[in-house]
C-alpha positions as CSV (number, residue, x, y, z in Angstrom):
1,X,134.5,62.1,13.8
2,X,130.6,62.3,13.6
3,X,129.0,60.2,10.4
4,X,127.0,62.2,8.0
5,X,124.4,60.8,5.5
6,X,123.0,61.4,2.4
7,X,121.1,59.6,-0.8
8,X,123.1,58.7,-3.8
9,X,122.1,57.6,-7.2
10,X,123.5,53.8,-8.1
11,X,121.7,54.1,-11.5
12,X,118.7,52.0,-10.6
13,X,118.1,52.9,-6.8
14,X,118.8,55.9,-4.4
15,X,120.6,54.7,-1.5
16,X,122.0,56.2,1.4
17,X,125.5,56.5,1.9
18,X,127.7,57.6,4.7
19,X,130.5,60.7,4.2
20,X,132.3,62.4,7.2
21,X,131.0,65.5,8.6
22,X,133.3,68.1,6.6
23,X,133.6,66.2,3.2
24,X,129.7,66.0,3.5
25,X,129.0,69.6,4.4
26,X,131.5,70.5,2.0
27,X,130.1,69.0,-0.3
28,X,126.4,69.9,0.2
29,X,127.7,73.4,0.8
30,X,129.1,73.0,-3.1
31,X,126.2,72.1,-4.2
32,X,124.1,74.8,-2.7
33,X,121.5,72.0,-1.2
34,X,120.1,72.7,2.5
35,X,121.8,70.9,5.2
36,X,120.2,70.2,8.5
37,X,121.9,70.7,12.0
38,X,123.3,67.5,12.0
39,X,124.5,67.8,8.4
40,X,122.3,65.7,6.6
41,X,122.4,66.5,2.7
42,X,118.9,66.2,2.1
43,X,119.0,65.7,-2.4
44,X,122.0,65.6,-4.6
45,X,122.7,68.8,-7.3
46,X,120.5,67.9,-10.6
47,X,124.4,68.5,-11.6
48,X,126.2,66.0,-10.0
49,X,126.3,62.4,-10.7
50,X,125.2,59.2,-8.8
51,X,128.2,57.1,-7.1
52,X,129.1,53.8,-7.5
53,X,129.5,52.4,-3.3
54,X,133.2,51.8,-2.6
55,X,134.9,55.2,-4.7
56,X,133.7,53.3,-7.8
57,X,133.3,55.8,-11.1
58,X,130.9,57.8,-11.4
59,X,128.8,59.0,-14.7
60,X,126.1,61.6,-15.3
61,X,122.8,61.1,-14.9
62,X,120.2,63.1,-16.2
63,X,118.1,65.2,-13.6
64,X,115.2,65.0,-16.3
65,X,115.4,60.9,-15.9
66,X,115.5,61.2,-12.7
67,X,112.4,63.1,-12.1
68,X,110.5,61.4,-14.6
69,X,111.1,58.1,-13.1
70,X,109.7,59.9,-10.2
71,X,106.5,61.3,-11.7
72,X,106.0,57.5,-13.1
73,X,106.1,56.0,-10.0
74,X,104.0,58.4,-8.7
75,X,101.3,57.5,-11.7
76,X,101.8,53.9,-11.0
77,X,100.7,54.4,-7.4
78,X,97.7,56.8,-8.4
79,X,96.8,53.7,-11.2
80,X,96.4,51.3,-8.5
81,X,95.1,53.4,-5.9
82,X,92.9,55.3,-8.6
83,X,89.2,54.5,-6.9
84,X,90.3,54.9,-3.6
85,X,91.8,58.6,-4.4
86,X,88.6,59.1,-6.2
87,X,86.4,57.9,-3.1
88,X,88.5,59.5,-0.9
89,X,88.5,62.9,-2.9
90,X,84.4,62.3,-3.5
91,X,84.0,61.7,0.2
92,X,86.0,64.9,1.1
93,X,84.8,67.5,-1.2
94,X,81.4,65.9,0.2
95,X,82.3,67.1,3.4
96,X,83.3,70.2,2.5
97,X,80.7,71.3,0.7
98,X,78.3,70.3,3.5
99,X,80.5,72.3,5.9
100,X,80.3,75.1,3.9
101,X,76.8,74.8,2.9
102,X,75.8,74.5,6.8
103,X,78.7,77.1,7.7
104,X,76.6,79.7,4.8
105,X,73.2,78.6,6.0
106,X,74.0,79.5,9.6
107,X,75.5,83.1,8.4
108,X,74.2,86.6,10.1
109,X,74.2,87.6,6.0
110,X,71.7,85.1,4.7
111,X,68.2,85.4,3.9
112,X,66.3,83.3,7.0
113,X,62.2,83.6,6.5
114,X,61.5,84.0,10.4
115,X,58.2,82.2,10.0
116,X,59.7,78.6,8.8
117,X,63.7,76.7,8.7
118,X,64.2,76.6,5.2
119,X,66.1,73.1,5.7
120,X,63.7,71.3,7.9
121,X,62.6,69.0,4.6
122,X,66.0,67.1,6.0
123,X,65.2,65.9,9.4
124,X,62.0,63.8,10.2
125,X,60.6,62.3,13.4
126,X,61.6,58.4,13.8
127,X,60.6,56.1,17.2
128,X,60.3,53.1,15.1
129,X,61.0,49.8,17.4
130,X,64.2,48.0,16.5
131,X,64.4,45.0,14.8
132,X,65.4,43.1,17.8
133,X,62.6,45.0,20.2
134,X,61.0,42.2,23.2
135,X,57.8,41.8,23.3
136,X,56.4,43.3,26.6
137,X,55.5,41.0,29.6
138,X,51.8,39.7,30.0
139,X,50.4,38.1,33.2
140,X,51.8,35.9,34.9
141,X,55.1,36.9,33.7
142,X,55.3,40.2,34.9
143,X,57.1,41.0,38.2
144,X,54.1,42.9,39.3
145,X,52.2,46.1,38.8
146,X,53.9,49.6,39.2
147,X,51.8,52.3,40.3
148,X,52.6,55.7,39.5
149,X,51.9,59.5,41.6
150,X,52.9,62.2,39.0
151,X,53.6,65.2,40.1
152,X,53.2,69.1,39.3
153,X,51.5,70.8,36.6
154,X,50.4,69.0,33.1
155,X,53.8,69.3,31.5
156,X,55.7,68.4,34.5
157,X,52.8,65.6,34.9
158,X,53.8,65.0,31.1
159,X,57.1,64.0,31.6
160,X,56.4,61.6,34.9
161,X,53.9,59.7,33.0
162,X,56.3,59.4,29.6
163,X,58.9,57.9,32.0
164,X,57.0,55.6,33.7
165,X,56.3,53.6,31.0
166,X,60.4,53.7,30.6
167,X,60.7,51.9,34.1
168,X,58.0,49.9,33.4
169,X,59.7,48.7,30.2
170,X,63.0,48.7,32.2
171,X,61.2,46.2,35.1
172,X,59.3,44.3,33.0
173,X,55.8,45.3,34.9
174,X,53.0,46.2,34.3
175,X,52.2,49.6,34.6
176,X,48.7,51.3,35.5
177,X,46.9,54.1,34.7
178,X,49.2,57.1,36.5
179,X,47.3,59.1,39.5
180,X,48.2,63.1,39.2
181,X,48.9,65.3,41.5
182,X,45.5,67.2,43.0
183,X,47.4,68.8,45.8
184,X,49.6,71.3,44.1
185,X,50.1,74.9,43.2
186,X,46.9,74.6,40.9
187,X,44.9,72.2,42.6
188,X,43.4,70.7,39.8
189,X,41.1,67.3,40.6
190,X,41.4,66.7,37.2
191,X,42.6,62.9,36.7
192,X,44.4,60.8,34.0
193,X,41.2,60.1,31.9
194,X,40.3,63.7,32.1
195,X,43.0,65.2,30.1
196,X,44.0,61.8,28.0
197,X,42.2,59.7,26.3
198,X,42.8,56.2,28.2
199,X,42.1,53.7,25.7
200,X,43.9,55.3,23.3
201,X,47.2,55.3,25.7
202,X,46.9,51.5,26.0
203,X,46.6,50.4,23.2
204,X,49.1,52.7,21.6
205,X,51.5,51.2,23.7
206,X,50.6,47.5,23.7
207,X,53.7,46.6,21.9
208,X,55.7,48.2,24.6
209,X,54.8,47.7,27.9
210,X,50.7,46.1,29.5
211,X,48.7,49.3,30.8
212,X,46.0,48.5,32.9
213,X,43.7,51.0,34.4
214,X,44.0,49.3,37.4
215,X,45.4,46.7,39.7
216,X,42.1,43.4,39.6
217,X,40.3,43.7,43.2
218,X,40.8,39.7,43.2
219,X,44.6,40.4,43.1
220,X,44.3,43.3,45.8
221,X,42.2,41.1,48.3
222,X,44.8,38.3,47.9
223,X,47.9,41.0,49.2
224,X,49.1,40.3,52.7
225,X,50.3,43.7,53.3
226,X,48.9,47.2,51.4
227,X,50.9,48.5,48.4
228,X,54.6,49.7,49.2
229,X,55.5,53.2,48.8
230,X,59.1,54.9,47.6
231,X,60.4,57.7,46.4
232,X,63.2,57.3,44.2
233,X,66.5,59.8,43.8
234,X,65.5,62.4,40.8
235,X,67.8,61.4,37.5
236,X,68.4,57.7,38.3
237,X,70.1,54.8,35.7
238,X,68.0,52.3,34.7
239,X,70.5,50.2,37.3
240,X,69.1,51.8,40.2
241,X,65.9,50.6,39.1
242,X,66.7,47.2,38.3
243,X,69.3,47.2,42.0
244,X,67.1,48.5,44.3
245,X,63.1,48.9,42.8
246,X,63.1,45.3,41.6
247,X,63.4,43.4,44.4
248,X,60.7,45.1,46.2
249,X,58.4,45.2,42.9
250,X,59.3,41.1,43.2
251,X,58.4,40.7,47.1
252,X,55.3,43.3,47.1
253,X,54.3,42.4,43.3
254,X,52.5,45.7,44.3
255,X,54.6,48.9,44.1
256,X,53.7,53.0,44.4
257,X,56.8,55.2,43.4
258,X,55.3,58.8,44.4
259,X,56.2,62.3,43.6
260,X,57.5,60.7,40.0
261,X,58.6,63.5,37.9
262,X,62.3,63.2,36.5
263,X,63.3,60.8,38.0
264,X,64.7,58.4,35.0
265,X,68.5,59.8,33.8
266,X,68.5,62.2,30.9
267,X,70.5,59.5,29.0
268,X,69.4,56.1,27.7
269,X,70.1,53.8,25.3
270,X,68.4,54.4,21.6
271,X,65.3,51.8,22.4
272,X,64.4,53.3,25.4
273,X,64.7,57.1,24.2
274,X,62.9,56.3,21.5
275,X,59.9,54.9,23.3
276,X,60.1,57.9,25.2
277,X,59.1,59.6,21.8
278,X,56.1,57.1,20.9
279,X,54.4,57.7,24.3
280,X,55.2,61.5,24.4
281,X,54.6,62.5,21.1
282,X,52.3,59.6,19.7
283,X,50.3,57.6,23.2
284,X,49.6,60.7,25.4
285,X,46.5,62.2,23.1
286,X,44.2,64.5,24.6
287,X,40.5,63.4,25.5
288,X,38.3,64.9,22.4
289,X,36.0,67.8,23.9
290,X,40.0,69.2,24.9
291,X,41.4,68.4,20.9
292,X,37.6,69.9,19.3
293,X,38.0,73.1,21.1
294,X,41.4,73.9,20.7
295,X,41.1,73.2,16.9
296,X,38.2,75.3,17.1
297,X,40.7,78.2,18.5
298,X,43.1,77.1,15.6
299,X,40.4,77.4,13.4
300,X,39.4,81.0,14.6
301,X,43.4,81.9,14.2
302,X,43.5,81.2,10.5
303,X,39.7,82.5,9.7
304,X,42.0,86.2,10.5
305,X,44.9,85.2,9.7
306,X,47.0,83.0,7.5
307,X,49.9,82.7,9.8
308,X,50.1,83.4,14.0
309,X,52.5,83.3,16.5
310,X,52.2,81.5,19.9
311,X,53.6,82.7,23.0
312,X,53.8,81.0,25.9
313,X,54.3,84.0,28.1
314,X,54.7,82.3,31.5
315,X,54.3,85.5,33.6
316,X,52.2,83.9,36.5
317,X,53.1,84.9,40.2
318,X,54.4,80.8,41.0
319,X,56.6,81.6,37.7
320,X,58.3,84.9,39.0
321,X,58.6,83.4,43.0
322,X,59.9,80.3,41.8
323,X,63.0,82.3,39.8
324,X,63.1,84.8,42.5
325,X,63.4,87.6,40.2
326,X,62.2,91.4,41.0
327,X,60.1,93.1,38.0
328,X,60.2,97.0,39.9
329,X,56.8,96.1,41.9
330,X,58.1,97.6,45.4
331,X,57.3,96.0,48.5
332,X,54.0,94.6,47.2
333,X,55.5,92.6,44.6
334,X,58.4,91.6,47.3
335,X,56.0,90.4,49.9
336,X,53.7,88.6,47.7
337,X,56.0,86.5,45.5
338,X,57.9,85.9,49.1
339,X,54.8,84.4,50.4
340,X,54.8,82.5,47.1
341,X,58.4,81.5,47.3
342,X,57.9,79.7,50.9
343,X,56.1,76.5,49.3
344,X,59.3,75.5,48.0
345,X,61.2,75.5,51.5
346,X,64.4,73.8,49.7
347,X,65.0,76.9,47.4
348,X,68.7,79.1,48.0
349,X,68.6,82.6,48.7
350,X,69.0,84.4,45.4
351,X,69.9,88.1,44.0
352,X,67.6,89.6,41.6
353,X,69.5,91.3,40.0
354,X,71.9,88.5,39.7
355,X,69.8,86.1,38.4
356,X,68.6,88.3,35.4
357,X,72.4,89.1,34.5
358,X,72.0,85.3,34.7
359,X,69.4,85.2,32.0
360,X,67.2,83.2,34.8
361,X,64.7,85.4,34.5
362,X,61.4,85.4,32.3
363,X,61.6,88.7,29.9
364,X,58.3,90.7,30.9
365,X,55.7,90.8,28.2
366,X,57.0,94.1,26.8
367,X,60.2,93.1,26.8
368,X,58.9,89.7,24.5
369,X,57.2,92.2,22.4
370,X,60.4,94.7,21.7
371,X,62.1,91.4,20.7
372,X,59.6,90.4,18.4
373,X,59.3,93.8,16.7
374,X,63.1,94.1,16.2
375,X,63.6,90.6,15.2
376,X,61.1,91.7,12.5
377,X,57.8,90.6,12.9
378,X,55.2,93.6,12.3
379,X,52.4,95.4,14.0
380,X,50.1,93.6,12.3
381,X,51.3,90.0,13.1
382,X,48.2,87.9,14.9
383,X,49.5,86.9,18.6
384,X,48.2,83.9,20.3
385,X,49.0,84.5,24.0
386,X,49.0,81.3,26.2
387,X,48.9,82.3,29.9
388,X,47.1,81.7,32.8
389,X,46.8,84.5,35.3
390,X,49.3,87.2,34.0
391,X,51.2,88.7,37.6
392,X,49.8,92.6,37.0
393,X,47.0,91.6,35.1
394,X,46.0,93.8,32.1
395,X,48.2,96.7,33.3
396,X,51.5,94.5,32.5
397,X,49.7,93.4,29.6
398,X,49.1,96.9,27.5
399,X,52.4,97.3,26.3
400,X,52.7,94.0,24.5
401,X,49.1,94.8,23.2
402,X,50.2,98.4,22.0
403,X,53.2,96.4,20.1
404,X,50.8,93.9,18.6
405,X,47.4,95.1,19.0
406,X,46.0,91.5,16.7
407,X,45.7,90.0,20.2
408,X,44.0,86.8,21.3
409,X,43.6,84.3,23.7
410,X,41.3,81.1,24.5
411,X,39.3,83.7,26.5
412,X,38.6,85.3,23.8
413,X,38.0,83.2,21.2
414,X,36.5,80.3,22.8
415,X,34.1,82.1,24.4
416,X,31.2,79.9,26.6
417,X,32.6,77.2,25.3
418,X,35.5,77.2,28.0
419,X,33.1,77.6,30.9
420,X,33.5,73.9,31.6
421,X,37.1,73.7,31.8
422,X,37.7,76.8,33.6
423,X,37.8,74.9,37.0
424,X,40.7,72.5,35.9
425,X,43.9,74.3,35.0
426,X,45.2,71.6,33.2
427,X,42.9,71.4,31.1
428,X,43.2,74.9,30.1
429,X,46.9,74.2,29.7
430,X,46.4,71.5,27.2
431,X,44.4,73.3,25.2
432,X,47.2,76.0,25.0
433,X,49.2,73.1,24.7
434,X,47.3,72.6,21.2
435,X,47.0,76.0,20.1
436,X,50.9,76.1,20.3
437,X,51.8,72.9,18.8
438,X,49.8,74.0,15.6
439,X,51.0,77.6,15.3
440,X,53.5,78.9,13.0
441,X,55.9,80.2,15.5
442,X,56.6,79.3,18.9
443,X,57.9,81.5,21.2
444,X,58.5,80.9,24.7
445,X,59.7,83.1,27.4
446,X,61.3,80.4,29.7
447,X,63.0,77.0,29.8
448,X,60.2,75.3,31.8
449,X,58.3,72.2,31.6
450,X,55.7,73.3,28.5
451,X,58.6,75.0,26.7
452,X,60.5,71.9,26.6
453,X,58.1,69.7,26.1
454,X,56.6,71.6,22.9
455,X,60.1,73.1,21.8
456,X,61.0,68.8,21.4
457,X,57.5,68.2,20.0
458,X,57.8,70.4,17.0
459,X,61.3,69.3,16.6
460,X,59.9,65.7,16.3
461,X,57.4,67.2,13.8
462,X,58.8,69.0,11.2
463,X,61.2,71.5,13.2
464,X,58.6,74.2,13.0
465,X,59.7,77.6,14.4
466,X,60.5,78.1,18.0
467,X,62.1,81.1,19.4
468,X,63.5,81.0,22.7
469,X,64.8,84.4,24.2
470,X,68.3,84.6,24.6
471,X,67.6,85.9,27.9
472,X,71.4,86.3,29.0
473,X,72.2,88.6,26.1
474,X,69.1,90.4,25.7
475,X,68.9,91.4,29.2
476,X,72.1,93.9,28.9
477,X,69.8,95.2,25.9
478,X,66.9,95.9,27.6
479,X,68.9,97.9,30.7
480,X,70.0,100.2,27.9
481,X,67.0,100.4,25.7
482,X,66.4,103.7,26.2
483,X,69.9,105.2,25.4
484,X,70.1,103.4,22.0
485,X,68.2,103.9,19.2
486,X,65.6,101.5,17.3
487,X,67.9,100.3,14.1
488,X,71.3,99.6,16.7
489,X,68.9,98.3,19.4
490,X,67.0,95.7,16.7
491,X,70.5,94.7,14.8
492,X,72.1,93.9,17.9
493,X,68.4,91.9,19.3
494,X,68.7,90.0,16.0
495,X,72.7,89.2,16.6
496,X,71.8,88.2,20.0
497,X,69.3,85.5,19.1
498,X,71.4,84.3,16.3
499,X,71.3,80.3,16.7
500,X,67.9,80.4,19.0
501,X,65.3,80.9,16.1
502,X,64.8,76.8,16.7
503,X,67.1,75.7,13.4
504,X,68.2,71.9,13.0
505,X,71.6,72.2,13.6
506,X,70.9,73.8,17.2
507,X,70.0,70.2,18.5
508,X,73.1,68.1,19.7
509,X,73.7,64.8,21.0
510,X,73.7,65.4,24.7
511,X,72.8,68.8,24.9
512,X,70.5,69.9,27.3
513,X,66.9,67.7,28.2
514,X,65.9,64.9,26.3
515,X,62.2,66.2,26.3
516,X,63.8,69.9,25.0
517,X,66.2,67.9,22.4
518,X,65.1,64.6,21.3
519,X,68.1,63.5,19.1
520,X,67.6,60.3,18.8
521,X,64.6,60.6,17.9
522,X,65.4,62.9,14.8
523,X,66.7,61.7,11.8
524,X,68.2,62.7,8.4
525,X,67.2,62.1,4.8
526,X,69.6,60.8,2.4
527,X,71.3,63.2,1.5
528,X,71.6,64.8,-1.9
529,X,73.3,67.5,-3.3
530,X,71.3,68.6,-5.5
531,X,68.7,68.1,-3.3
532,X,70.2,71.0,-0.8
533,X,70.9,72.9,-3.3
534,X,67.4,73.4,-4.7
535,X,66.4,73.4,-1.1
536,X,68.8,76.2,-0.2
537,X,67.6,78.0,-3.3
538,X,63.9,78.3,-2.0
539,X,62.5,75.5,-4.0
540,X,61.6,72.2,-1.8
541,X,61.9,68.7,-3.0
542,X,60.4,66.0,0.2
543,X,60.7,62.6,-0.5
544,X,58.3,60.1,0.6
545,X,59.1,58.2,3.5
546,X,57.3,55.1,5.0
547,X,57.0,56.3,8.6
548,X,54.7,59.4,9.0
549,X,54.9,60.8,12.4
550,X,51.6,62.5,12.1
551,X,50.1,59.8,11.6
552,X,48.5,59.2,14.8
553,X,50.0,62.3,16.6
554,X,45.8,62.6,17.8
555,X,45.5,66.1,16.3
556,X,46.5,68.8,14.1
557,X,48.8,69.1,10.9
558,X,52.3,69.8,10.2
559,X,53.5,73.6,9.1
560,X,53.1,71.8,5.7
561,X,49.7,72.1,5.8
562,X,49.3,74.9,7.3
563,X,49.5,76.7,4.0
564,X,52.8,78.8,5.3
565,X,54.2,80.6,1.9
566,X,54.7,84.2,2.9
567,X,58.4,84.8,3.7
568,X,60.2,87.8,5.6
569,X,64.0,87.7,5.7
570,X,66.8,88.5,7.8
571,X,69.7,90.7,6.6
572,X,73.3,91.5,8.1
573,X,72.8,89.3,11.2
574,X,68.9,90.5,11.6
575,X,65.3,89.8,10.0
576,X,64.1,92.1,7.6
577,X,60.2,93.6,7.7
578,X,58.6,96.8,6.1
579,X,58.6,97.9,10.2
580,X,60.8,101.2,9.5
581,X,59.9,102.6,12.6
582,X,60.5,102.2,16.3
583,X,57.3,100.7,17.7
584,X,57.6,103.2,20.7
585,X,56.0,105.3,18.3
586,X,53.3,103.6,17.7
């Protein structure tokens, strides 16, 4: 017959004993304890008595000894264990409170003032070097000089340039002054020292990599053969570089990689991500008659207003070819954003349609405006409208203006004072660029190059407000605007772009471009409390810190400076304003 077990009492230990399979679930059966499948009485009756092994006699013990010997082992345990628990329990209920605190903060039914994160005070830029950072190669020791041909528009330009000093770090070479492109959609002749201020870009970066401005004529003469030219694959490891650029940089000692935009992998190590950040955010300052006249425009912002919103509307015809999107133009519209479309000839066939259930498709200025009003911002809020030539001109214009008639752009507040730059449109763009950086709210109306590039700048900075349209969502809105009313069509607009009002906690590791998120570039505060509770509460408490990433940012302020106090709030998953009224009425 099967073996059955169960714990007896010998008076100083349990042990475990074996009965046969009926006495035992007889006997457990008796007792009324809960036997298992296999029979296994799990506790003796506080009733019965322990056993003495071999049939010996048995005598009563107490069920009140024998769980109070059991409660004092357990307090011997918890006496040794004591600060562990404690740590343990501290480290837990630490967790849990920040869990719940970030869980709260992120809820549809808590106050958020739609001009500033109330928790930014947490995060800071940080690009220091590490401790164990080399020194950057000098001549002789180089393996030769790297020249550079960015490519596209400024903040595609942007990027190229940023990672070129990456592969020149990753060579060990010596990098000049990067060409830009003068042959492309915007044929701007406008070159490196044009738009940046040189000096300022080597020397910034003399701890990082040698910048020359060029490659010495003595050394040019002395080449057997005239520079070599490749084009490497777009998102390449630092391997590739080091397998197959090397050795030509090595035999050539001169080398041109062309058409250089993206094409270093999204992911590198921490040293090499973070001196992405110092030559993105910190080397690449504009030339000063470009930084003096947009803080001019700045200026002119806050002489009317206290607070303003950006927004980079990205409405120009290259835009709306490039996504191959259809805005209701007719056969004009398709013919002339076709003809467009042809200068990329590597571009797929798309559906409209498709691509706007997509959300791949920039929102048209009214469409930016209704967002705006039913997220909660008033009639009455100042607009800063970054744009170069809108597609429709001032006719697709007037309903944004109707929404927001405080309306401005460079044009008009710069005056004769942009006569000079008008001929270079990356110039214009960089003075946007400013405008932007030092507004109070960011809004952009597509993931493109100056989107990402700004939306990861003010990250870096202070996590000042950016709002990027949930395109996807809102799009399914907007087909249907007309059959809802204003208060359903504005709760479910503020629902909708729950989680892209540009918060902290929206940046992950490994989500989406390093330029758009740079997370290793953002770090946290000690963390206190306390400290997030008075925050959360509406009253700040910043501690000092020994790196100060304005420092030599080359213009502008923080939002801490900006002087932004006023607060609007958001209520039952939306932002709240005195706006009672649909602003089709208006």
């Amino acid at each position: 017959m099967g073996v059955a077990k169960s714990w007896r009492y010998t008076g100083k230990v349990l042990v475990l004993a074996k009965q046969h399979h009926h006495h035992n679930h007889n006997f457990c059966k008796h007792n009324k304890l809960r036997v298992s499948e296999h029979h296994h009485c799990l506790l003796w009756s506080p009733s019965e008595t322990g056993v003495v092994g071999g049939g010996g006699l048995r005598r009563r013990i107490s069920w009140t000894m024998v769980c109070g010997m059991m409660l004092f082992g357990l307090g011997l345990i918890s006496f040794f264990t004591g600060h562990l628990a404690s740590s343990d329990l501290h480290w837990y209920s630490h967790k849990i409170v920040v869990k719940r605190k970030k869980k709260v903060l992120s809820s549809s039914a808590v106050p958020v003032d739609l001009w500033k994160s109330k928790i930014p005070n947490f995060y800071y830029g940080c690009s220091e070097r590490g401790p164990f950072y080399a020194p950057p190669a000098r001549q002789p020791r180089s393996n030769g000089y790297l020249l550079i041909a960015a490519s596209g528009g400024l903040n595609q330009q942007r990027t190229g340039i940023t990672d070129a000093v990456v592969v020149a770090r990753i060579l060990n070479a010596t990098l000049v002054i990067p060409e830009l492109d003068h042959h492309s959609y915007w044929k701007d002749d406008s070159d490196f020292a044009n738009i940046f201020d040189v000096d300022w870009f080597i020397s910034n970066l003399a701890n990082d990599v040698q910048v020359v401005k060029r490659v010495p004529d003595k050394f040019m003469r002395s080449l057997e053969k005239i520079p070599y030219s490749m084009r490497v694959p777009r998102k390449s490891e630092p391997q590739f570089y080091l397998d197959e650029v090397l050795p030509i940089l090595k035999k050539r000692h001169v080398l041109q990689l062309t058409k250089f935009d993206y094409r270093l992998a999204n992911d590198l190590d921490e040293e090499l991500q973070r001196l992405r950040c110092r030559v993105n955010y910190h080397a690449l300052r504009f030339t000063k008659p470009i930084q003096n006249l947009g803080r001019k425009i700045v200026m002119e912002m806050r002489k009317m207003a206290s607070r303003f919103i950006a927004i980079h509307l990205r409405f120009e015809p290259d835009m709306l070819a490039f996504s191959g999107c259809y805005y209701g133009g007719g056969d004009k519209e398709r013919n002339e954003l076709g003809e467009i479309r042809k200068r990329w000839a590597t571009l797929p066939e798309t559906s409209p349609d498709g691509e706007r259930k997509r959300g791949k498709c920039p929102l048209t200025p009214h469409e930016v405006g209704l967002m705006l009003r039913a997220l909660g911002f008033e009639n009455n809020t100042y607009l800063y409208v970054a744009s170069g030539e809108i597609y429709g001109g001032d006719e697709t214009l007037k309903p944004l203006r109707e929404l927001f008639p405080n309306f401005y752009t460079k044009e008009i507040l710069a005056g004769e004072e942009l006569e000079p730059f008008l001929p270079y449109s990356s110039q214009l763009a960089a003075i946007d660029y400013i405008v932007c950086d030092e507004s109070d709210v960011f809004v952009t109306n597509n993931n493109g190059n100056m989107a990402k590039i700004l939306a990861g700048r003010r990250r870096y900075m202070g996590h000042k407000r950016t709002i990027r349209p949930n395109a996807k969502k809102l799009n399914a809105l907007f087909l249907k605007r007309e059959t809802v009313p204003w208060g359903a069509f504005a709760k479910k607009v503020k629902a909708a772009q729950q989680g892209f009002l540009g918060e902290p906690d929206d940046m992950k590791n490994g989500r989406g471009e390093f330029f758009e998120y740079p997370y290793t570039c953002i770090c946290k505060k000690p963390f206190k409390l306390s400290g997030l509770d008075s925050n959360y509460n509406g009253t700040h408490t910043r501690t000092n810190l020994t790196f100060n990433p304005e420092a030599d940012s080359g213009y502008g302020r923080n939002e801490e400076d900006q002087g932004v106090h006023n607060v609007q709030y958001i209520e039952n998953g939306g932002m709240i304003g005195n706006h009672k009224s649909s602003p089709s009425s208006l």
